[in-house]
C-alpha positions in Angstrom: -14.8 49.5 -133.4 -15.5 50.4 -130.0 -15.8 46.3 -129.0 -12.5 46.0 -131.2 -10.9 48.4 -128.8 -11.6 47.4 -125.5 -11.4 43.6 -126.6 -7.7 44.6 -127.8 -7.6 46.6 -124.4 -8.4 43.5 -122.4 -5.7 41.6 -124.0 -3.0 44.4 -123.0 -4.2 44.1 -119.3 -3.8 40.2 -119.6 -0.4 40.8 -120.9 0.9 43.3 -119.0 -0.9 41.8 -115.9 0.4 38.0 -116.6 4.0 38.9 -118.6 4.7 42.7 -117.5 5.1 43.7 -121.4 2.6 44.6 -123.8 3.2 43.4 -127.4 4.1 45.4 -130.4 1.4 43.5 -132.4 -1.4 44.6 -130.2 -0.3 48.2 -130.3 -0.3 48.1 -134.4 -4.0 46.4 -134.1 -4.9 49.5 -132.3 -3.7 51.9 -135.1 -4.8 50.0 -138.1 -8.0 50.1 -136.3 -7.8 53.8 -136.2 -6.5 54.5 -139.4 -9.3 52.1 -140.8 -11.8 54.2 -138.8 -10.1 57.5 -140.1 -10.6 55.6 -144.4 -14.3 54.6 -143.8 -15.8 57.3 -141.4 -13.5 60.3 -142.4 -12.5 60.6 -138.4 -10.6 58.2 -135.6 -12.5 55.6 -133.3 -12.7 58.4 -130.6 -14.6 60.5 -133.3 -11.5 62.8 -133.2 -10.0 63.8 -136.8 -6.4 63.2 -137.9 -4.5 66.6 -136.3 -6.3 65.9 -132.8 -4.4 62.3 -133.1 -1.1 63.6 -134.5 -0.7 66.2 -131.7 -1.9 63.4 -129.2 0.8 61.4 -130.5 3.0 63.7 -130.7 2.3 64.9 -127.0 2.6 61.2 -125.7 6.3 61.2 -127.3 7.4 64.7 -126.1 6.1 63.8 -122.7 6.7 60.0 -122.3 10.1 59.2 -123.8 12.2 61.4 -121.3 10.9 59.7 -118.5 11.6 56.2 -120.2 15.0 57.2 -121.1 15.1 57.7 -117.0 13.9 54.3 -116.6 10.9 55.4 -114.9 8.6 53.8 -117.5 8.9 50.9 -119.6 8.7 51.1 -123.3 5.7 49.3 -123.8 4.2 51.7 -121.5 5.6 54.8 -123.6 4.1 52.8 -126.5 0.8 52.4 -125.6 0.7 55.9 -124.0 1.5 57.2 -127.8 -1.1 54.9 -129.2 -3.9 56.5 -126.9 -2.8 60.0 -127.9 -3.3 58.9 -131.6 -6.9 57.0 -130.7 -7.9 60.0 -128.2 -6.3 63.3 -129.1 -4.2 64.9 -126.3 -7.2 65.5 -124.2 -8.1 62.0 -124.2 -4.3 61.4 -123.5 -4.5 63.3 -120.1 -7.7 61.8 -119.0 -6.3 58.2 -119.2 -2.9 58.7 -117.6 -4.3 61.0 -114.9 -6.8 57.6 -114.2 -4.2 55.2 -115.2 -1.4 56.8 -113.2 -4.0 56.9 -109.9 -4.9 53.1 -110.2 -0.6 52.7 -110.6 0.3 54.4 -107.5 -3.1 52.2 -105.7 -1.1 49.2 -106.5 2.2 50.5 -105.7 0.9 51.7 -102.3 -0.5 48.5 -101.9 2.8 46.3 -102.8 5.0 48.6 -100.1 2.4 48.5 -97.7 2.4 44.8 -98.1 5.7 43.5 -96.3 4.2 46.3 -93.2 1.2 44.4 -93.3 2.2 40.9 -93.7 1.3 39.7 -90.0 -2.6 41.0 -90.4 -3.4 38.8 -93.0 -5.5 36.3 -92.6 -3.9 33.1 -91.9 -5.8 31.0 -94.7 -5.2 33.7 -97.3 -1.9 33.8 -96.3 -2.1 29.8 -96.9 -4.0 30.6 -100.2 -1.7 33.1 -101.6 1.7 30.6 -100.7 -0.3 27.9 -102.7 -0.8 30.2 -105.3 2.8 31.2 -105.5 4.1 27.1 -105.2 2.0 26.4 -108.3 3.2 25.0 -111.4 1.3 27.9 -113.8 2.6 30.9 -111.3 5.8 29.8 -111.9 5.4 29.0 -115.6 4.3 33.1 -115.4 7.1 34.5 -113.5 9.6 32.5 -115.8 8.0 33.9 -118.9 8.5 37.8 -117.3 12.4 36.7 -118.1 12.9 38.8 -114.4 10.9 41.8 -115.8 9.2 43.4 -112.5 7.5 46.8 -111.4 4.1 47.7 -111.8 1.6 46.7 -115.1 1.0 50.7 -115.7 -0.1 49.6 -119.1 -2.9 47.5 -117.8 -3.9 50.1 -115.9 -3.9 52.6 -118.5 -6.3 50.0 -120.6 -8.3 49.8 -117.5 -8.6 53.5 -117.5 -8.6 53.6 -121.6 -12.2 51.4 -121.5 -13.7 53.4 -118.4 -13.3 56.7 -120.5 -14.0 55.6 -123.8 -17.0 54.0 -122.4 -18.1 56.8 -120.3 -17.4 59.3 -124.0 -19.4 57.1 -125.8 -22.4 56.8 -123.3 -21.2 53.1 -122.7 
């Protein structure tokens, strides 16, 4: 299971990355491979039993819908935050938005810093990165986003999902 979950993990930083949403169908891959977990092993692919999950859950709800009601996070972020407190219990939950929400604010620092910083970059990665954005499959990705922008905080909560889940597991 644990190769299931950070395969379905990498496809949620792909998604988030390329199309900045993370599908409903990959979040329900990631609970029927709990709940199949919890049926054949008697406890969750974290090895936590079924109240540590409900009360993760229901922490990533009580926590995570106010602030997307104050559309300071996206509902597929609120989603996937939910499904990691039903996979990892609530203190499984804290670990990966505490890391998640570090590798968030990196990248936002870095994308304000960025029009500040413009003139020292390098002239051909400057050249590189204009390439880049004048090529046909950049734009075929920003037109799929259907003008969805801000930061892929779900990818980075997958990121931080696989380093701790790995580092539990002795991965």
């Amino acid at each position: 299971m644990t190769v299931f979950t950070v395969l379905l993990c990498i496809a949620v930083i792909a998604y988030d990355f390329m199309f900045r949403r993370v599908p409903n169908g990959l979040l329900l891959l990631f609970l029927l491979a709990h709940i199949a977990s919890v049926i054949v092993n008697g406890h969750g692919i974290g090895g936590i039993d079924v109240w540590n999950s409900v009360i993760g859950a229901v922490l990533g709800l009580m926590v995570f819908v106010p602030l997307y009601v104050w559309r300071v996070m996206g509902a597929g972020d609120v989603k996937f935050l939910v499904v990691i407190g039903v996979l990892l219990g609530f203190k499984g939950l804290f670990v990966v938005w505490l890391i998640g929400s570090v590798l968030a604010g990196m990248h936002a620092l870095v994308f304000h810093l960025y029009g500040a910083l413009t003139g020292l970059i390098p002239l051909r990665l400057n050249r590189f990165m204009q390439q880049v954005a004048d090529g046909e499959m950049y734009k075929r990705m920003m037109n799929a986003r259907q003008g969805r922008k801000g930061i892929p905080y779900a990818a980075y909560l997958a990121i931080a999902f696989i380093y701790s889940v790995g580092k539990a597991w002795g991965g």
